[in-house]
ChimeraX commands (.cxc) that place a marker at each C-alpha (Angstrom):
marker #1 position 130.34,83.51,134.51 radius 0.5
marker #1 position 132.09,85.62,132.16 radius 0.5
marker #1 position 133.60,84.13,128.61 radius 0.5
marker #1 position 137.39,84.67,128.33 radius 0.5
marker #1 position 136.97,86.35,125.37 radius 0.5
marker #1 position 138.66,83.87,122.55 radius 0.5
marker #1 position 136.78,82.71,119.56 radius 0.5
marker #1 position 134.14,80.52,119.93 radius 0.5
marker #1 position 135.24,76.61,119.30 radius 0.5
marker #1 position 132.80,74.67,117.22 radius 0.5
marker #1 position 132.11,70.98,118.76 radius 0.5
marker #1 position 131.93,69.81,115.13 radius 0.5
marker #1 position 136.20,70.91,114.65 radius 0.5
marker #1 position 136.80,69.43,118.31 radius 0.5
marker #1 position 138.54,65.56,117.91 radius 0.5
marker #1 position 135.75,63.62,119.26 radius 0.5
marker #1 position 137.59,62.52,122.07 radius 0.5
marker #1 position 137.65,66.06,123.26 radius 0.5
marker #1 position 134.21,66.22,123.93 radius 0.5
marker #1 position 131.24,64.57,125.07 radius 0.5
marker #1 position 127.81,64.06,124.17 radius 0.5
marker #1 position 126.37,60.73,125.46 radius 0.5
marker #1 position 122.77,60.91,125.22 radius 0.5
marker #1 position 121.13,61.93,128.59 radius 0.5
marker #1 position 124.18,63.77,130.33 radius 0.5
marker #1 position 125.63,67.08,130.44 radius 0.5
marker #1 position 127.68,68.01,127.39 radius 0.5
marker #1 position 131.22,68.36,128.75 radius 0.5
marker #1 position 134.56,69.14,126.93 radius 0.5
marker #1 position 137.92,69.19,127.62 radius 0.5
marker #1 position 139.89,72.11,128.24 radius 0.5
marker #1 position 141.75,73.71,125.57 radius 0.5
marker #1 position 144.67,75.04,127.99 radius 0.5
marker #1 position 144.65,71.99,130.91 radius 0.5
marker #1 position 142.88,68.92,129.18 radius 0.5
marker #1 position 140.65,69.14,132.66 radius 0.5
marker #1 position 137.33,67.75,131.27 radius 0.5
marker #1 position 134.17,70.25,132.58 radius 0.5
marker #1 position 130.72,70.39,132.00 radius 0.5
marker #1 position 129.09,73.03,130.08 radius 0.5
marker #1 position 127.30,75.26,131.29 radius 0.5
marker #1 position 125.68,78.07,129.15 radius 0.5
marker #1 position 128.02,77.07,126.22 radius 0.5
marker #1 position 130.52,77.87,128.54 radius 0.5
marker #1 position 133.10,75.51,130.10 radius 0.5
marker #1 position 132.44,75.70,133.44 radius 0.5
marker #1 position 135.37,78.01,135.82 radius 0.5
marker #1 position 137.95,75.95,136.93 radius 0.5
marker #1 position 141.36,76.73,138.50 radius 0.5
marker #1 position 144.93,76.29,136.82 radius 0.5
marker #1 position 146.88,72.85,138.17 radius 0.5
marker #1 position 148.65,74.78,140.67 radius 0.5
marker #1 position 145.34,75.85,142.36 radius 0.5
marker #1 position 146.53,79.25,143.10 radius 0.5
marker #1 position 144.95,81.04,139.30 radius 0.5
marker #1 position 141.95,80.57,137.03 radius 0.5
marker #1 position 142.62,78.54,134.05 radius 0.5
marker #1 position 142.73,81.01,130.82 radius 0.5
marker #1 position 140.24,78.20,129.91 radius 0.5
marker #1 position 137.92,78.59,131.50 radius 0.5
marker #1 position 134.60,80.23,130.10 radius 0.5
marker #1 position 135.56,79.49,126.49 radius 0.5
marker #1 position 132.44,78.95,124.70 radius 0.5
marker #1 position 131.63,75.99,122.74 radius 0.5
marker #1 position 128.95,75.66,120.54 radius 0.5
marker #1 position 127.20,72.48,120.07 radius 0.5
marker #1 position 126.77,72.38,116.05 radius 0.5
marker #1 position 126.46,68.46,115.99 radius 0.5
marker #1 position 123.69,65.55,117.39 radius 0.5
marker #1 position 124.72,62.93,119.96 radius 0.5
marker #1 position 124.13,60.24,116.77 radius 0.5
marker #1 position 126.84,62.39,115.02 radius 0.5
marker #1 position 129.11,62.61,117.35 radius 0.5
marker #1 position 129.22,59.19,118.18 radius 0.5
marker #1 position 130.05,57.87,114.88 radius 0.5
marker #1 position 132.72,60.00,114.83 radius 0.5
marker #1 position 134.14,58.93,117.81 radius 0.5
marker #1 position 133.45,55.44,116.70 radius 0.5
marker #1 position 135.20,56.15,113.27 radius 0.5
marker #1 position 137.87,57.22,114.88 radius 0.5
marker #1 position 138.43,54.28,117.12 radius 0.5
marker #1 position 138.67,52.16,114.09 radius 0.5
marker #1 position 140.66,54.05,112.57 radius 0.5
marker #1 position 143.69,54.38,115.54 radius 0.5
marker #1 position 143.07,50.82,115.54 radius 0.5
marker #1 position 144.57,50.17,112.58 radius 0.5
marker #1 position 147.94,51.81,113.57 radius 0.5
marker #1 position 148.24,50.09,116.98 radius 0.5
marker #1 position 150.76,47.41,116.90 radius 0.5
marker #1 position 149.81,43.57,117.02 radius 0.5
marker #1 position 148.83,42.02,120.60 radius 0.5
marker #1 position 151.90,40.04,120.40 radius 0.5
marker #1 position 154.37,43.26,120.38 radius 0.5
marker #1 position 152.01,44.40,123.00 radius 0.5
marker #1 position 152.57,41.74,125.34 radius 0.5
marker #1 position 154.95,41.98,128.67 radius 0.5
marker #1 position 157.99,39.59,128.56 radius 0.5
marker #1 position 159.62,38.29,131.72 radius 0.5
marker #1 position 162.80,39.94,132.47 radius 0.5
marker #1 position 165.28,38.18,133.16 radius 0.5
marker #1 position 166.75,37.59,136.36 radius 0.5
marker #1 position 170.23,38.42,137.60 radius 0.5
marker #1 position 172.25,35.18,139.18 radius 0.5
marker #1 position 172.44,35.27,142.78 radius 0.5
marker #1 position 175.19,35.84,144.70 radius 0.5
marker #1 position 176.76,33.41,146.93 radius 0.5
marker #1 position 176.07,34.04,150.50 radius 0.5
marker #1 position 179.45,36.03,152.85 radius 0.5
marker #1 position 179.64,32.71,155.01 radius 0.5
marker #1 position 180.50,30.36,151.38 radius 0.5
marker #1 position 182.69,33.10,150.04 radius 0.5
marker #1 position 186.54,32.34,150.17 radius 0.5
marker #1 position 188.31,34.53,152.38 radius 0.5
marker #1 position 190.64,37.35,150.99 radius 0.5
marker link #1:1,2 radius 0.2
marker link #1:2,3 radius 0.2
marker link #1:3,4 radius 0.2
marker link #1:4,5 radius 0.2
marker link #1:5,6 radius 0.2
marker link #1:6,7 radius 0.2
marker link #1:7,8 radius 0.2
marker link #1:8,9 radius 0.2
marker link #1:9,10 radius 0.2
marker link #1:10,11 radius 0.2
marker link #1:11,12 radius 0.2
marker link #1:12,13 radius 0.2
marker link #1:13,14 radius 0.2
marker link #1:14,15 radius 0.2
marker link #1:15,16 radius 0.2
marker link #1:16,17 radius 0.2
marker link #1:17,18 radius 0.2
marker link #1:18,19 radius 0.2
marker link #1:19,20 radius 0.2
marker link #1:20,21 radius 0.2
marker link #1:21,22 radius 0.2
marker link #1:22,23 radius 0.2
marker link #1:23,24 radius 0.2
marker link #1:24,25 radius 0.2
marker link #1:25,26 radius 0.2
marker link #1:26,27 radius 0.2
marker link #1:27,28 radius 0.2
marker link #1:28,29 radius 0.2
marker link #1:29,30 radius 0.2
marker link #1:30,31 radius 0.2
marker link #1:31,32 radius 0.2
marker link #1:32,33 radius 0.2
marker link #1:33,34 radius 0.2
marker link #1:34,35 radius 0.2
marker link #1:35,36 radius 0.2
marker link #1:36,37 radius 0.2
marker link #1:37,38 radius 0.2
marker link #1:38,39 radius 0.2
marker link #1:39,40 radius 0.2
marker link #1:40,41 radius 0.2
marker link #1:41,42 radius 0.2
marker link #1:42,43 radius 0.2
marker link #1:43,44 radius 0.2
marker link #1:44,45 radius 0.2
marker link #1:45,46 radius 0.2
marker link #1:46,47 radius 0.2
marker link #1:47,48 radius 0.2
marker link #1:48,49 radius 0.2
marker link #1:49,50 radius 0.2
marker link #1:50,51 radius 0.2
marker link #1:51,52 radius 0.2
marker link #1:52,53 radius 0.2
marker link #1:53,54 radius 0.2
marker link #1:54,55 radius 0.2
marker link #1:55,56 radius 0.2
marker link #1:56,57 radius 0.2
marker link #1:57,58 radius 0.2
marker link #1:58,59 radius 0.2
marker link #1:59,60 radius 0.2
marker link #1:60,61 radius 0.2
marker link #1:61,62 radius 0.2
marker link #1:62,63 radius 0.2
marker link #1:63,64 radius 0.2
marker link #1:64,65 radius 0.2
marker link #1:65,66 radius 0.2
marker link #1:66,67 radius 0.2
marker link #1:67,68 radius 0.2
marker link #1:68,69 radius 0.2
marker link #1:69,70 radius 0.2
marker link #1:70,71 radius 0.2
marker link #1:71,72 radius 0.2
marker link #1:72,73 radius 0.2
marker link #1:73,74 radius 0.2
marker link #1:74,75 radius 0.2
marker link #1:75,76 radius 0.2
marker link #1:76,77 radius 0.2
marker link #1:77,78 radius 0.2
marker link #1:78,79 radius 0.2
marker link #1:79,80 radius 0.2
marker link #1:80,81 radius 0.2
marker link #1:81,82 radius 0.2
marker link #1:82,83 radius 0.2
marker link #1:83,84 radius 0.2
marker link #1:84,85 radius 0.2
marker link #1:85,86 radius 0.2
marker link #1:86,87 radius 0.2
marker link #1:87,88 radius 0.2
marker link #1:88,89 radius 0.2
marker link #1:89,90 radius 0.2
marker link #1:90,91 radius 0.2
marker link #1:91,92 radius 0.2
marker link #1:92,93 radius 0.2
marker link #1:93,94 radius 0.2
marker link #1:94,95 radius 0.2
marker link #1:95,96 radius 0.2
marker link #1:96,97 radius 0.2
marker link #1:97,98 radius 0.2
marker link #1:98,99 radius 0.2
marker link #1:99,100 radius 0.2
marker link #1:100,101 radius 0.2
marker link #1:101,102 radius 0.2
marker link #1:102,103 radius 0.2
marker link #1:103,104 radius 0.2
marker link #1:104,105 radius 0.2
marker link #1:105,106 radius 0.2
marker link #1:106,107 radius 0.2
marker link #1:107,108 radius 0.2
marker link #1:108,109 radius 0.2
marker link #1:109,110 radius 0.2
marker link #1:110,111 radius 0.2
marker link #1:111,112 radius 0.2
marker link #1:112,113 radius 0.2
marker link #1:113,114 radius 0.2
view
């Protein structure tokens, strides 16, 4: 696997929900390009083709250095989380309201004739 030749992408300047660290798995990111989430392999995302199938994805094989522990990472994310919290709106805007429904119309045989 050969990188595609960008500059290398620090996990520590990645949003945290752009990569992956959990503590006994692979380290996977998301791609730059697609947003397709691949495992790394070799600091390298791992080749994957564009959404129409037919190309590679320009990228794949960008390299990714890991600069950052699991521990790190995870309060980060967890920061983060909080912190988008904040600007959500309240359950109650959130909530689905009935629409509602249109009157029914009269069935042909109770309709006056032209």
């Amino acid at each position: 696997m050969r990188h595609n030749r960008r500059p290398v992408l620090l996990a520590s300047n990645l949003n945290p929900n752009m990569i992956s660290l959990h503590p006994g798995e692979h380290p996977s990111a998301a791609c730059p390009d697609c947003g397709r989430w691949r495992i790394l392999r070799r600091g390298m995302l791992a080749p994957h083709r564009d959404t129409d199938g037919a190309t590679r994805c320009p990228g794949s094989g960008q390299r990714i250095v890991v600069d950052i522990t699991p521990a790190q990472w995870m309060f980060r994310l967890s920061t983060a989380t909080r912190h988008a919290w904040r600007f959500r709106a309240p359950y109650s805007v959130l909530r689905t309201r009935p629409k509602p429904q249109p009157p029914l119309a009269a069935p042909l045989f109770r309709m006056p004739a032209a």
